[in-house]
DOVO-958488 format. One record per residue (C-alpha): residue number from 0; residue in one letter; z, y, x. Coordinates in nm, 2 decimals, m for minus. Each point is the difference from the previous one (the first is absolute). Example, Ala and Ser with C-alpha at 12.3 -4.5 7.8 and 13.67 -1.06 7.14 Angstrom:
2
 seq type     c3     c2     c1
   0    a   0.78  m0.45   1.23
   1    s  m0.07   0.34   0.14
This chain:
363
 seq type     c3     c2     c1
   0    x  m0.30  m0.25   2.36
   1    x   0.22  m0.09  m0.29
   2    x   0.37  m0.02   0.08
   3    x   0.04  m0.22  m0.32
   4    x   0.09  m0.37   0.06
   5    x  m0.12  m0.27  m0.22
   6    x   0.07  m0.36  m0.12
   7    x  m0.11  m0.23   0.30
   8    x  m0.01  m0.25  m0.28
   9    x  m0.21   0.15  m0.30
  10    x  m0.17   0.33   0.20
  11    x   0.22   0.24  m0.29
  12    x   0.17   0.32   0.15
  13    x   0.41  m0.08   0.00
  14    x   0.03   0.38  m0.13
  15    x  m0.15  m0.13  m0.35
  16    x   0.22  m0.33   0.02
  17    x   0.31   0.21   0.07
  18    x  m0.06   0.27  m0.25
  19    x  m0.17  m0.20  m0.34
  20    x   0.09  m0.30  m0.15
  21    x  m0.23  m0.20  m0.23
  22    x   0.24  m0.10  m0.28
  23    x  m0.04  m0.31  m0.25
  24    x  m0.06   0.29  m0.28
  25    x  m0.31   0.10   0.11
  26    x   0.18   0.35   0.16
  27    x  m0.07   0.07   0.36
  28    x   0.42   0.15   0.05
  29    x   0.09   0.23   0.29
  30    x   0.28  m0.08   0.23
  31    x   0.30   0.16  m0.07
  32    x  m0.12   0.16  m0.35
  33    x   0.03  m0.17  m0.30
  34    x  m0.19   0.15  m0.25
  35    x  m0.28   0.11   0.25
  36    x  m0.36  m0.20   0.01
  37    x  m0.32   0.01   0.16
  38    x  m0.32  m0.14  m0.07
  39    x  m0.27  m0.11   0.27
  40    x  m0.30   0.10  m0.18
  41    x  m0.38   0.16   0.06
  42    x   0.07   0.37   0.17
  43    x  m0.35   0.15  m0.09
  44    x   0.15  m0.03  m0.40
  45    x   0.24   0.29   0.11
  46    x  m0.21   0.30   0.05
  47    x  m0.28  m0.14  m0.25
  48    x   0.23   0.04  m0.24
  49    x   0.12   0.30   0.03
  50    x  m0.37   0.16   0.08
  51    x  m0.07  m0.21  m0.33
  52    x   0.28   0.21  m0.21
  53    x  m0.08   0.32   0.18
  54    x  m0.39  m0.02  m0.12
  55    x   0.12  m0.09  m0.34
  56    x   0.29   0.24  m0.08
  57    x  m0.24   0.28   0.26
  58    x   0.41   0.11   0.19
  59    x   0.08  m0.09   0.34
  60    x   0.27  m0.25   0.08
  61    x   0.03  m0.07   0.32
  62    x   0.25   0.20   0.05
  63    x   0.23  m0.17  m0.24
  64    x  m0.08  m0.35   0.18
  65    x   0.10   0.14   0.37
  66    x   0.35   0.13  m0.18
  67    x   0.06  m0.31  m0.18
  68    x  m0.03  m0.20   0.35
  69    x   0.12   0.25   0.21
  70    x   0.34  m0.10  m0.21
  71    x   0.03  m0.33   0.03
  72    x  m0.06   0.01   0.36
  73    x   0.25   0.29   0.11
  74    x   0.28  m0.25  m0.20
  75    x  m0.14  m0.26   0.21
  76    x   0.07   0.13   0.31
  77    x   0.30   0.20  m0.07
  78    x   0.16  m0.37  m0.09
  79    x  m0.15  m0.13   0.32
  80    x   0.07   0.23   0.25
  81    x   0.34   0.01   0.05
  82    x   0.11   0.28   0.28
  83    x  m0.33   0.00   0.15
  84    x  m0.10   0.30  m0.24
  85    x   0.23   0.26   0.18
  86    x  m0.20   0.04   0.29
  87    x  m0.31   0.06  m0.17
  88    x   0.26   0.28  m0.21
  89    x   0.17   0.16   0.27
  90    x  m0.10   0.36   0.07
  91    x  m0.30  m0.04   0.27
  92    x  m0.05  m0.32  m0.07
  93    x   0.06  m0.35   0.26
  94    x   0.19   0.12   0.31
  95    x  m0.08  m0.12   0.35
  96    x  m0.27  m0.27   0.06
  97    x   0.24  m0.33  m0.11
  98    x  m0.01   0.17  m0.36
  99    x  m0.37   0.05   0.01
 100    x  m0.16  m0.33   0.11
 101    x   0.30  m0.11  m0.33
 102    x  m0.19   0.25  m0.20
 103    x  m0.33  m0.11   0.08
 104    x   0.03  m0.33  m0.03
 105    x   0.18   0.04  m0.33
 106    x  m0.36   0.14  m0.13
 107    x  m0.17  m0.26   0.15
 108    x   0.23  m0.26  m0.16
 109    x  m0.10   0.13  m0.33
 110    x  m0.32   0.06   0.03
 111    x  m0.06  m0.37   0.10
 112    x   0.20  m0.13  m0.25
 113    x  m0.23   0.20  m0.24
 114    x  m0.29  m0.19   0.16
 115    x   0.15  m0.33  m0.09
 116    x   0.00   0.08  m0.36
 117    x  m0.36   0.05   0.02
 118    x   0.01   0.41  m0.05
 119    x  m0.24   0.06   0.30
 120    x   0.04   0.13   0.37
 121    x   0.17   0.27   0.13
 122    x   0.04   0.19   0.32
 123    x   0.26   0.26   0.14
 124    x  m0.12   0.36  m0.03
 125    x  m0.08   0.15   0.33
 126    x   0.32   0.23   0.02
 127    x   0.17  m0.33   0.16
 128    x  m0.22   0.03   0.32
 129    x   0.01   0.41   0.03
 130    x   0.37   0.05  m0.07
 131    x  m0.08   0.12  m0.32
 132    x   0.26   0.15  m0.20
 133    x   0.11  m0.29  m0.32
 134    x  m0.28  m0.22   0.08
 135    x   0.06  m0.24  m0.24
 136    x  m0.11   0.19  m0.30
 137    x  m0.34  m0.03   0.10
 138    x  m0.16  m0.36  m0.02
 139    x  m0.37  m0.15  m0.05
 140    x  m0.02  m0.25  m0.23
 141    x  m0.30  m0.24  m0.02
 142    x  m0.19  m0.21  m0.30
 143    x   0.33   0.08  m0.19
 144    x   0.02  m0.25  m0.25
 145    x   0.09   0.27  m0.29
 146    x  m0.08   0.38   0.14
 147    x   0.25   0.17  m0.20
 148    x   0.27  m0.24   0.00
 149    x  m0.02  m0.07   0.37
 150    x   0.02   0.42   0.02
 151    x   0.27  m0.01  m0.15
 152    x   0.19  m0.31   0.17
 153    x  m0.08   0.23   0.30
 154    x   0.23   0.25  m0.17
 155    x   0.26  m0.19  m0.07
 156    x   0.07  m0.10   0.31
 157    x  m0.02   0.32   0.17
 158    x   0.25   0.12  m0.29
 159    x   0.23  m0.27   0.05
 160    x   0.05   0.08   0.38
 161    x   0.01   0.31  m0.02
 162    x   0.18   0.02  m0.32
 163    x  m0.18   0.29  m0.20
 164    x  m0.25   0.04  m0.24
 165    x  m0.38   0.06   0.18
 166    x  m0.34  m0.01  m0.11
 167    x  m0.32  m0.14   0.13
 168    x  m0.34   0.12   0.08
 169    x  m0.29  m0.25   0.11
 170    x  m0.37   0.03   0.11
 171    x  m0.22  m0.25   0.06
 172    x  m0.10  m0.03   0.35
 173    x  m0.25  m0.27   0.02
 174    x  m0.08  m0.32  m0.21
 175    x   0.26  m0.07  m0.21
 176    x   0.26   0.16   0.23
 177    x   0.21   0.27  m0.05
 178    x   0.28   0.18   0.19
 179    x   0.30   0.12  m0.21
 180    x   0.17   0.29   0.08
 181    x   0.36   0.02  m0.16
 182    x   0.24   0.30  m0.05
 183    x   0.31   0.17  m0.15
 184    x   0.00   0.11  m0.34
 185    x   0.17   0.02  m0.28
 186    x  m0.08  m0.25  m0.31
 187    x  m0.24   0.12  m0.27
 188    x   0.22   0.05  m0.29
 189    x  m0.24  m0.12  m0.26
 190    x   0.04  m0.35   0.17
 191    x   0.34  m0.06   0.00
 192    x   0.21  m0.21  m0.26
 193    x  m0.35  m0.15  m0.06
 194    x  m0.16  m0.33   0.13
 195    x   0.31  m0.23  m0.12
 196    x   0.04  m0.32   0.16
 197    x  m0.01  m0.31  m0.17
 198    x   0.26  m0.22   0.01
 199    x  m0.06  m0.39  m0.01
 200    x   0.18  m0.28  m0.19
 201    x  m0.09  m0.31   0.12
 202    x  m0.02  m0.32  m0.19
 203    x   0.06  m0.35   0.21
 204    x  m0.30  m0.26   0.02
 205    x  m0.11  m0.31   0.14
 206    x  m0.31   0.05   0.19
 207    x   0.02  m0.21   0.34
 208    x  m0.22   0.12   0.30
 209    x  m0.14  m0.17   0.33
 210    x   0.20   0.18   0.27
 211    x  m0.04   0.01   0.34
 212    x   0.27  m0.17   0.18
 213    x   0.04   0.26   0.27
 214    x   0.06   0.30  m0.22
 215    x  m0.02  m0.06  m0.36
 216    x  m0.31   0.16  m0.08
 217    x  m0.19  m0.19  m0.25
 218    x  m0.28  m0.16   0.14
 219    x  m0.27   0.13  m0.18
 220    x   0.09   0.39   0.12
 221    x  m0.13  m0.12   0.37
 222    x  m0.32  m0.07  m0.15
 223    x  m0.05   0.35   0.00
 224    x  m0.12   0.16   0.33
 225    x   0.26   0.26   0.16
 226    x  m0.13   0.23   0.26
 227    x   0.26   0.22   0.13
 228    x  m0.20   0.21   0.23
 229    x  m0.22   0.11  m0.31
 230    x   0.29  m0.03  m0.24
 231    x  m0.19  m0.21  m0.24
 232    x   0.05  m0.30  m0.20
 233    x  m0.27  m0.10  m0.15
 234    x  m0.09  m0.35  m0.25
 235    x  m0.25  m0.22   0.20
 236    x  m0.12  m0.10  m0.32
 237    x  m0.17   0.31  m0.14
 238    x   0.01   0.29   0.30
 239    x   0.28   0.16  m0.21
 240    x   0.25   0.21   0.17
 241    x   0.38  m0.05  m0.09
 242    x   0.33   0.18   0.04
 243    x   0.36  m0.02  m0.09
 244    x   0.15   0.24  m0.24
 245    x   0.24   0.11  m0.23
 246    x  m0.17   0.00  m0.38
 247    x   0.25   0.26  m0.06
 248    x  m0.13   0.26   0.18
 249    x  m0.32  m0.05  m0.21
 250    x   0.18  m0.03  m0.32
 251    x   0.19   0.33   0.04
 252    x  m0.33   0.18   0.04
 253    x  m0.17  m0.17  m0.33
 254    x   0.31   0.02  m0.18
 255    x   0.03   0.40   0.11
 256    x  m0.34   0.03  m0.09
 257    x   0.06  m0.14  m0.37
 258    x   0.30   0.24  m0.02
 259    x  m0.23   0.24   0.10
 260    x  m0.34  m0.06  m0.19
 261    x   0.14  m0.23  m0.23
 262    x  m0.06  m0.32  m0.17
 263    x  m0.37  m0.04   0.10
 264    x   0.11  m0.09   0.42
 265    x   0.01  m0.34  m0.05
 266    x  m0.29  m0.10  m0.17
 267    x  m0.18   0.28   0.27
 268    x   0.13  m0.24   0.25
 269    x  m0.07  m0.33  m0.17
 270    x  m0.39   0.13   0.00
 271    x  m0.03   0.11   0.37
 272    x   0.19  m0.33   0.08
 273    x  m0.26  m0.18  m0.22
 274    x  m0.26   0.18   0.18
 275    x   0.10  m0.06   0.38
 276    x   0.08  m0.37  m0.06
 277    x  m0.33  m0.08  m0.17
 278    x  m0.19   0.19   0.30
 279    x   0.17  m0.15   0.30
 280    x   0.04  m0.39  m0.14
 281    x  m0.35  m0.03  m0.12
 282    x  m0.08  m0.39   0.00
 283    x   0.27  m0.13   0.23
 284    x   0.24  m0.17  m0.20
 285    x   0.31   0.13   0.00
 286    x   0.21  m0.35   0.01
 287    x  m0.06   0.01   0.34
 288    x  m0.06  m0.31   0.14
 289    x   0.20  m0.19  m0.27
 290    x   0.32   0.20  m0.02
 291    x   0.10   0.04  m0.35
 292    x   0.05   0.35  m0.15
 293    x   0.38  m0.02   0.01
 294    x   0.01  m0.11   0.36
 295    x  m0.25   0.32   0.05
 296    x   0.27   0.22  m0.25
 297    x   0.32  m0.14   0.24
 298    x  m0.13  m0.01   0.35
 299    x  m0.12   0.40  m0.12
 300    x   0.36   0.05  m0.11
 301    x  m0.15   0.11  m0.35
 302    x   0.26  m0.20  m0.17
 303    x  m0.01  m0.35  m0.11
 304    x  m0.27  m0.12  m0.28
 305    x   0.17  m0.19  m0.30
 306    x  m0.32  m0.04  m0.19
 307    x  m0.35  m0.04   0.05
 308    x  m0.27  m0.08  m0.28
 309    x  m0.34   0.11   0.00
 310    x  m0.33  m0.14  m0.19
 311    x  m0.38   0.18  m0.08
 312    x   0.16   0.29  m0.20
 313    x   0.35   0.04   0.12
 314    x   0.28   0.03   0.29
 315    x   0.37  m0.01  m0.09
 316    x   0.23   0.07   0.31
 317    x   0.35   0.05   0.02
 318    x   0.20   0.11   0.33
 319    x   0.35   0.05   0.10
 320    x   0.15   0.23   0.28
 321    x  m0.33   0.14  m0.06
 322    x  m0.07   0.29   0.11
 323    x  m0.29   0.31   0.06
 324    x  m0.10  m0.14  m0.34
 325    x  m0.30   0.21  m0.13
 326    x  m0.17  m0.09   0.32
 327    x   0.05  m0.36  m0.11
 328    x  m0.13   0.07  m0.28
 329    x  m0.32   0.17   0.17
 330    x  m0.01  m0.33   0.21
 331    x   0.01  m0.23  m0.27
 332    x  m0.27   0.16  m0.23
 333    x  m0.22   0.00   0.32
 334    x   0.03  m0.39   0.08
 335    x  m0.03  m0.04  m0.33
 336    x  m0.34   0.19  m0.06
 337    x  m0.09  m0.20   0.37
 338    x   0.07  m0.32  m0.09
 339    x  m0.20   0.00  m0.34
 340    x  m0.23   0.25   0.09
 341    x   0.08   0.24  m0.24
 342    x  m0.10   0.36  m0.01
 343    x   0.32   0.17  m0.20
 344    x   0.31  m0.17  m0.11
 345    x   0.34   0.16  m0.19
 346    x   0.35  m0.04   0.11
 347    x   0.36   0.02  m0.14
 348    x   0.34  m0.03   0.20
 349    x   0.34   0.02  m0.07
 350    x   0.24   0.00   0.24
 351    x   0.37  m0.07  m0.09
 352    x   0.32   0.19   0.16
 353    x   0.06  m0.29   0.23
 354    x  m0.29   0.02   0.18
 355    x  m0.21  m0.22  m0.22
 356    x  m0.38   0.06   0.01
 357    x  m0.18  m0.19  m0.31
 358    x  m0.39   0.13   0.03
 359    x  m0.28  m0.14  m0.24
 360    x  m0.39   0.08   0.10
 361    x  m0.25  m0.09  m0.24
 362    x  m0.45   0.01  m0.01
């Protein structure tokens, strides 16, 4: 059972209400970090995408996507911490059985609070119950939301606590489960220096959300259905599954790719986002339920849309605090070609050095 206490009032986890923030400028913020964002958006999109790039460019990068989260989650918990690190870093690890049942639960901790962000179950490693020797670099994750960035969040924590650089190996075990096997090793050269992360400026708005009363969530997040022993959050309105990330983990790998591959990247990931879009939404329409597009855009944390025209041959959009913006693009040319039934459309964006995203789709 999940350790993970929720809202009596609106059914959300208090983990998500403590950590994120949905901000009037369409930015879901991160306590305690400033410039950092997340966006609760479809999961599956994650490793689509990247299988997408990885049939088109014919290189594996998986790899790259594991390193780039691996990062942000090894700061995460390094900040979090505090002194509980050194007993996972003395020599020999936790002393005596006070220290352990600390230890274990520690893992457990964060391996819930993964599960209330909607990256999928996850179970101790066996080595807990036998005595094993560092038990806690082995872990079984289950219907992981994103495989290689839940990988790599599993790495990042076991560097953080033990504070050294480690690598992962996984096999898959059953249906969509996998057990994770981490250990010490030095960083590849070739990665490091690379994957830079982006750092936001945030511009103020005025958007005004129906909040729960109890913890602030807005209203419309409880509509979505939480299951904390699965680890799932999923939108009753379509059967899609949803998570909470950072878009710069994502970014970094895209923008290392274009360094990389160069200037053809983004439109690589504006087609396999055009292609995944228009095979999952079909014929539902995507106002869901009467929702506008911007509320959609700022209860997703995608930033906050400033205009919206469309007509038979066009759509003009324009977004600030955007953010993972070729796959807005993708998205946009898709409900585009749903909505008017269009077999091919073309697309231009712009987007300006203060976030601005100004995209124009036309059939």
């Amino acid at each position: 059972m999940s350790s993970v206490e929720v809202c009596h009032k609106c059914g959300v986890p208090l983990s998500i209400s403590a950590e994120f923030k949905w901000e009037s400028n369409g930015v879901i913020g991160v306590a305690g970090a400033s410039y950092d964002r997340n966006v609760l958006y479809e999961s599956r999109v994650i490793d689509n995408l990247l299988a997408g790039i990885e049939k088109l460019i014919g290189l594996p990068i998986q790899h790259i996507a594991i390193e780039s989260r691996r990062r942000e989650v090894r700061r995460y918990i390094e900040r979090a911490q505090g002194e509980i690190g050194r007993i996972f870093r003395r020599e020999g690890g936790p002393a005596g059985a006070e220290e352990w049942a600390i230890a274990r639960e520690m893992i457990l901790t964060v391996l819930d609070i993964g599960g209330s962000f909607g990256y999928g179950k996850s179970a101790l490693g066996e080595g807990w119950d036998t005595a094993g020797e560092f038990p806690w670099r082995v872990n079984t994750i289950i219907k992981p939301y994103s495989l290689p960035f839940r990988i790599g969040e599993i790495l990042g924590a076991n560097e953080a606590l033990e504070g050294r650089d480690m690598a992962a190996e996984f096999e898959e075990v059953g249906e969509e489960c996998y057990k994770v096997t981490c250990r010490p090793k030095e960083r590849p050269p070739g990665l490091k220096g690379r994957l830079k992360r982006r750092r936001y400026e945030f511009k103020p708005g005025d958007l005004a959300f129906e909040r729960c009363e109890i913890c602030g969530i807005p209203a419309a997040v409880s509509h979505y259905n939480w299951d904390l022993e699965e680890g799932t959050i999923e939108d009753p309105d379509n059967g899609w599954r949803m998570a909470l990330y950072p878009p710069a983990t994502l970014e970094a790998v895209l923008l290392d790719l274009e360094a990389e591959l160069g200037e053809s990247i983004p439109d690589l990931v504006v087609e396999a986002q055009r292609q995944y879009v228009k095979s999952r939404v079909g014929g539902v329409n995507w106002r869901q339920g009467g929702e506008t597009f911007g509320q959609l855009v700022a209860l997703r944390g995608l930033g906050i849309l400033t205009n919206f025209e469309v007509d038979e041959r066009h759509l003009s959009l324009s977004i600030e605090n955007s953010c993972l913006q070729p796959m807005m693009v993708g998205m946009g040319q898709a409900l585009f070609e749903l909505a008017l039934q269009k077999e091919r459309s073309t697309y231009e964006w712009s987007l300006a050095e203060d976030g601005d995203l100004k995209i124009l789709i036309a059939g």
